[in-house]
C-alpha positions as CSV (number, residue, x, y, z in Angstrom):
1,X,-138.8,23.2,58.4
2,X,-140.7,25.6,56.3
3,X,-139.8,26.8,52.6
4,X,-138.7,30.4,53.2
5,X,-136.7,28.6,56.6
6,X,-134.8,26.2,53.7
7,X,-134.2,29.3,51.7
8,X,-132.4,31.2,54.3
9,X,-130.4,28.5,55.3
10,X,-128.9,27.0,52.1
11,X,-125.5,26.7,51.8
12,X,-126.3,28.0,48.3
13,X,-128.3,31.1,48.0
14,X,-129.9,32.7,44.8
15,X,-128.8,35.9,45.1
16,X,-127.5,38.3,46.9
17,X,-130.4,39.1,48.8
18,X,-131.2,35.6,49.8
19,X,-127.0,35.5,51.3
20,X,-127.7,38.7,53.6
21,X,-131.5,37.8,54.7
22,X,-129.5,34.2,55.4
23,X,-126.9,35.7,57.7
24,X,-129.2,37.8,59.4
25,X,-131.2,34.7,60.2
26,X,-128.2,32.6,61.5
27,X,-127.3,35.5,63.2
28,X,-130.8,35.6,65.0
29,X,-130.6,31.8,65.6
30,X,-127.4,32.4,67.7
31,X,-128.4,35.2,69.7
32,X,-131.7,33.9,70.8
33,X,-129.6,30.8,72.3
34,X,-128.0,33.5,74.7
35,X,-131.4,34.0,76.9
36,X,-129.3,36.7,78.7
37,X,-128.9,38.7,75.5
38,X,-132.6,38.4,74.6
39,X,-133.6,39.5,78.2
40,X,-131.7,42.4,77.3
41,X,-133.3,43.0,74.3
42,X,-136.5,42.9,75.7
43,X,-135.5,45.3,78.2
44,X,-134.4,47.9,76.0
45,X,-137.4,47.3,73.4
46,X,-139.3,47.8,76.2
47,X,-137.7,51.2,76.8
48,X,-138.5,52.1,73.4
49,X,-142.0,51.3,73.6
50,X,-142.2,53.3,77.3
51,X,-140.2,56.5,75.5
52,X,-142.6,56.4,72.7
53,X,-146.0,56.2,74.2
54,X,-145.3,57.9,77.5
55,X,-148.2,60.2,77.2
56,X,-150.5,57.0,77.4
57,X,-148.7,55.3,79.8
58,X,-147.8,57.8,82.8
59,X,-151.0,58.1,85.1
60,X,-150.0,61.9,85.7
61,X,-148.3,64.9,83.8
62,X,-144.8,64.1,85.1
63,X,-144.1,67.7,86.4
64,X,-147.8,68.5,88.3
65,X,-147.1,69.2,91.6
66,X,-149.2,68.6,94.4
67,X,-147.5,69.3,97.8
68,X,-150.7,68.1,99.6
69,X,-149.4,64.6,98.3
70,X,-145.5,64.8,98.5
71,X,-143.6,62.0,99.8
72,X,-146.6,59.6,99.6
73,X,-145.6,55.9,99.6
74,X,-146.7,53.7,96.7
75,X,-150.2,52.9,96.6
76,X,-153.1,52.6,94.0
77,X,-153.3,56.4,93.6
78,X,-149.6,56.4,92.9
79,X,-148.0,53.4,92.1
80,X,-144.8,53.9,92.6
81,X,-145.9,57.1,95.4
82,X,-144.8,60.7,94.7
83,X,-141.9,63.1,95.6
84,X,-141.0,65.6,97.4
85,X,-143.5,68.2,95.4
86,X,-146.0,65.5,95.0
87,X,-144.8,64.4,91.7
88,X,-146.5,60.9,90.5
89,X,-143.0,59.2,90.6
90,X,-144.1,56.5,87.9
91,X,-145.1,58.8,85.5
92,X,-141.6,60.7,85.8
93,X,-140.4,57.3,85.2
94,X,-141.9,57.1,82.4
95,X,-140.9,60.3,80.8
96,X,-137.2,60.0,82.1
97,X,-136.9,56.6,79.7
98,X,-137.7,59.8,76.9
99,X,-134.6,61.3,78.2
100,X,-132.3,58.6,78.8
101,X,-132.9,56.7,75.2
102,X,-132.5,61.0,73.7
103,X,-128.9,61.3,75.4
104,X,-127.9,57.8,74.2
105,X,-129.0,58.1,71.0
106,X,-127.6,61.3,70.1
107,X,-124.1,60.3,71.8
108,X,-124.1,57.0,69.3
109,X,-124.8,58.9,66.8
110,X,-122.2,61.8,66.7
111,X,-119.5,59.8,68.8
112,X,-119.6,56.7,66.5
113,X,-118.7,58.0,63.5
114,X,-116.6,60.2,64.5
115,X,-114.5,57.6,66.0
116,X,-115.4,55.3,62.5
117,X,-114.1,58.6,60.6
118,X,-110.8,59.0,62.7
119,X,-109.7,55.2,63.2
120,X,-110.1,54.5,59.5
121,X,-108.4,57.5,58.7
122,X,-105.4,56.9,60.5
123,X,-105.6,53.3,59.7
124,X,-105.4,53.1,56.5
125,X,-103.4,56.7,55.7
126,X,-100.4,55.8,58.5
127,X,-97.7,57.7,58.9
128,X,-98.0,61.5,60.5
129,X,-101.6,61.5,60.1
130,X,-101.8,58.2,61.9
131,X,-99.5,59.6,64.5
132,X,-101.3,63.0,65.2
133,X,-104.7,61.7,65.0
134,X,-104.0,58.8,67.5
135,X,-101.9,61.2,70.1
136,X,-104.9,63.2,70.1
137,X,-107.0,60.3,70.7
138,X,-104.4,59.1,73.8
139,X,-104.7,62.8,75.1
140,X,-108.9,62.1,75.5
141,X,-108.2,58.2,77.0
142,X,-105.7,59.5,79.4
143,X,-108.9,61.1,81.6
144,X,-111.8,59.5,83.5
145,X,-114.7,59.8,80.8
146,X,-116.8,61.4,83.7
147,X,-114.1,63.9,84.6
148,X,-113.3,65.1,81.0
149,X,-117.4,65.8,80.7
150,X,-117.3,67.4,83.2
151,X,-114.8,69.8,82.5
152,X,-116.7,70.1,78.6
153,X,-119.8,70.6,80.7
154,X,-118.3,73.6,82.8
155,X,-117.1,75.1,79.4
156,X,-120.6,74.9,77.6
157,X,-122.7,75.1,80.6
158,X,-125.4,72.9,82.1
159,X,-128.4,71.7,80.5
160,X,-129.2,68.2,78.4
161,X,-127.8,69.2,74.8
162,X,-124.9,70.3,76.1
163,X,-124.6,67.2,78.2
164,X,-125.3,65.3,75.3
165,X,-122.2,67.4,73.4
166,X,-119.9,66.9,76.7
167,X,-120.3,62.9,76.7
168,X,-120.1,62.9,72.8
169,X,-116.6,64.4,72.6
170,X,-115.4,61.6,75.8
171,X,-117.1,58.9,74.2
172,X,-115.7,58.3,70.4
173,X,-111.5,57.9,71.0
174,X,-112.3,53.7,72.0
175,X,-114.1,54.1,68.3
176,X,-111.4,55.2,66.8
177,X,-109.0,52.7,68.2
178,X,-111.2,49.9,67.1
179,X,-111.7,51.0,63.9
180,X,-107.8,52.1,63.2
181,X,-107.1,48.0,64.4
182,X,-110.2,46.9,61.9
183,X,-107.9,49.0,59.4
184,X,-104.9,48.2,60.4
185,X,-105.5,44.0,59.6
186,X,-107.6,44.7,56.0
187,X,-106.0,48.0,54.4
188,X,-103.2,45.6,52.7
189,X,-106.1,42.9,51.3
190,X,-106.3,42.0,47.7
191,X,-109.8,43.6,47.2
192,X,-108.4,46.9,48.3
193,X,-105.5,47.1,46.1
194,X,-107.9,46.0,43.4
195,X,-110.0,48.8,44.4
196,X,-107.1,51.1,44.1
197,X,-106.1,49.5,40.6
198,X,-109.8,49.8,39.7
199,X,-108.8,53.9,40.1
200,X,-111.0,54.1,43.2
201,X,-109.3,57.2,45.3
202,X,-108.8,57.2,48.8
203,X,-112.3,58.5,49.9
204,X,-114.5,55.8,47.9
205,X,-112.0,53.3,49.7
206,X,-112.6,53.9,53.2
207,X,-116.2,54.7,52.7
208,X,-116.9,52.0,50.5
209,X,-114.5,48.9,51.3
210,X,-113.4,50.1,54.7
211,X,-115.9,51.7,57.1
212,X,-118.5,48.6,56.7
213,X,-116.4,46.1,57.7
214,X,-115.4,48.1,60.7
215,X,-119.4,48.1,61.6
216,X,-119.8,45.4,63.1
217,X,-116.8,45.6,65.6
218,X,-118.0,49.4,66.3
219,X,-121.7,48.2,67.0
220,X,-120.9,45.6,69.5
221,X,-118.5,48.3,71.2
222,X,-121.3,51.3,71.0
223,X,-123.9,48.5,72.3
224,X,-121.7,47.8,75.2
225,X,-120.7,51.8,76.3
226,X,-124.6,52.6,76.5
227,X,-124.0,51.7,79.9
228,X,-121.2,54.0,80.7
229,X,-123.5,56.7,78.8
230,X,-126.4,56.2,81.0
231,X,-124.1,56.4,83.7
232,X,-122.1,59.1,82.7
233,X,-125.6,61.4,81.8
234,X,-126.8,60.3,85.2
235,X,-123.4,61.3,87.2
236,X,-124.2,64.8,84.9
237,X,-127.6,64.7,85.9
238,X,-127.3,63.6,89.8
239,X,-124.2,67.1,89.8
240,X,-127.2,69.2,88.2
241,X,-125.1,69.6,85.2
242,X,-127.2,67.3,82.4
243,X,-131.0,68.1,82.5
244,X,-132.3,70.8,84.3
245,X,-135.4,71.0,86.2
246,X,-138.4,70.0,85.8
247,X,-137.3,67.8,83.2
248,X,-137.4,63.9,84.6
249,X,-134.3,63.1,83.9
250,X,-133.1,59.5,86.3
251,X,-130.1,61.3,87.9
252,X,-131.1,64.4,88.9
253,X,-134.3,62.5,90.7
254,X,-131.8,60.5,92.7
255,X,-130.0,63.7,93.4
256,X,-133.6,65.3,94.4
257,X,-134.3,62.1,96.4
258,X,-131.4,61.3,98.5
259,X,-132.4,63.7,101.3
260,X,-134.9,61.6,102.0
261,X,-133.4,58.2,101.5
262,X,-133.7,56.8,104.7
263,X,-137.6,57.6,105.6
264,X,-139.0,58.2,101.7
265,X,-136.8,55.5,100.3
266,X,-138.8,55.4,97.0
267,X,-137.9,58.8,96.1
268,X,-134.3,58.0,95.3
269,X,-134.2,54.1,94.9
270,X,-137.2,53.9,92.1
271,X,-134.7,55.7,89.5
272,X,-131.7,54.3,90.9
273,X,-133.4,51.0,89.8
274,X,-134.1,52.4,86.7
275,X,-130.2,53.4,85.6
276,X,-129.5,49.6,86.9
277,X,-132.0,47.6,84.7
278,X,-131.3,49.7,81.7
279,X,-127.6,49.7,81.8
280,X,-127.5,46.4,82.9
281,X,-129.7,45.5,79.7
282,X,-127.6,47.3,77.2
283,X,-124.3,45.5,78.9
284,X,-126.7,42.3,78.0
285,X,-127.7,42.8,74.6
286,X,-123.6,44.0,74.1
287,X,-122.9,40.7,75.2
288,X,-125.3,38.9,73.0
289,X,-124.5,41.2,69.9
290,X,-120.7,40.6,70.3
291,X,-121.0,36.3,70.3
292,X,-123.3,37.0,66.4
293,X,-121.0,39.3,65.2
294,X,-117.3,38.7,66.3
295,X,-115.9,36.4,64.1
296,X,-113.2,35.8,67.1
297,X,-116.0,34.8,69.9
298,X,-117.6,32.4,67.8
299,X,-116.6,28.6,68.2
């Protein structure tokens, strides 16, 4: 075993630094033993890398049309053939990974910590505040998260940041519930009443001493509801409610395609394919990301 491999995994660490690069490293030990997890990881690197350099990897400007060429199967020309306009299919492809990683990106990062904000809030504060912030959470969980963005998407209109707005305001009440039990089981611990006799006021508390430890609960759980957003923007997009045409977004290309399903399967299957392995790769790496940092999954 290398030097620096010794150094991260001592049982007695120099500093501070050395204890977190440490934990990370255990951490990456154990989820590389779940081959699942990495599979997913690689899948949704992958989609990073696609979303990034998708104007050198689609073979064709994803919204050129060509109806001399629609419904073409796949061939060398186009390799995954084209749709009903004649659009290269694979380069849409290509382009709707730009979409799909915008709308789940955006969603974990406005419905996360409002969920972080509101959990810890009634956490830690109780009483009415608990009560009327968690009634209002049970008011968003008693509808089908599909349903209740669709009803915000109706309101706002259709189009993808409004779709992105729609599935934000469905997706951060499970946040809040995780973070209000994180809260719940640490806002009586010794180091926060020793915060509080240090004269640290309830704002420096919960951003300093309660959110982080609530992380790593909330990551696993955002990790894991990728899925369901994918799904969800799709459902939006498939309705013609998400992104609107020409955009390539992977729903409203099955919507587009399944006139054609039973002669042109490609039209309609290709992105259905897409949804799958991506959603199925997020459920992975949730999977993987919940064994490293769930104290309770760990054996």
């Amino acid at each position: 075993m290398s030097s620096w491999q010794d150094r991260l995994l001592t049982d007695t660490p120099q500093s501070r630094r050395d204890a977190r690069l440490g934990a990370i490293y255990r951490g990456w030990l154990q989820f590389r033993r779940n081959r699942l997890a990495v599979l997913g990881l690689a899948i949704v690197l992958l989609l990073i890398v696609v979303a990034a350099f998708a104007p050198w990897i689609a073979t064709h400007h994803p919204n050129e049309q060509n109806l001399a060429q629609r419904l073409l199967p796949p061939s060398a020309a186009h390799w995954l053939g084209t749709d009903e306009f004649g659009r290269d299919m694979f380069s849409r492809i290509v382009y709707g990974a730009r979409i799909t990683l915008y709308i789940v990106t955006l969603v974990a990062v406005i419905a996360a910590p409002i969920g972080l904000l509101v959990g810890t809030a009634a956490g830690y504060l109780g009483g009415w505040v608990d009560a009327a912030l968690m009634r209002v959470t049970d008011v968003f969980l008693a509808f089908p998260s599909l349903i209740l963005a669709l009803a915000f998407v109706a309101a706002l209109g259709p189009g993808i940041e409004n779709a992105v707005i729609a599935i934000a305001l469905t997706a951060w009440p499970p946040y809040a519930r995780i973070a209000r039990a994180e809260t719940l089981t640490i806002r009586n611990s010794d180091y926060i009443a020793a915060a509080r006799l240090q004269g640290a006021g309830t704002g420096r508390i919960l951003t300093r001493h309660v959110m982080p430890l609530c992380l790593s609960s909330l990551t696993v759980r955002v990790t894991l509801d990728m899925a369901g957003i994918i799904l969800t923007a799709a459902g939006l997009g498939f309705l013609g409610l998400g992104a609107q045409p020409p955009l390539a977004e992977w729903g409203a290309m099955v919507s587009s395609g399944r006139r054609y399903i039973l002669d042109q399967w490609w039209v309609a299957t290709i992105p259905g394919i897409a949804i799958f392995v991506v959603s199925l790769a997020f459920n992975l790496l949730g999977d993987g990301l919940r064994d490293v940092l769930d104290p309770r999954q760990q054996k």
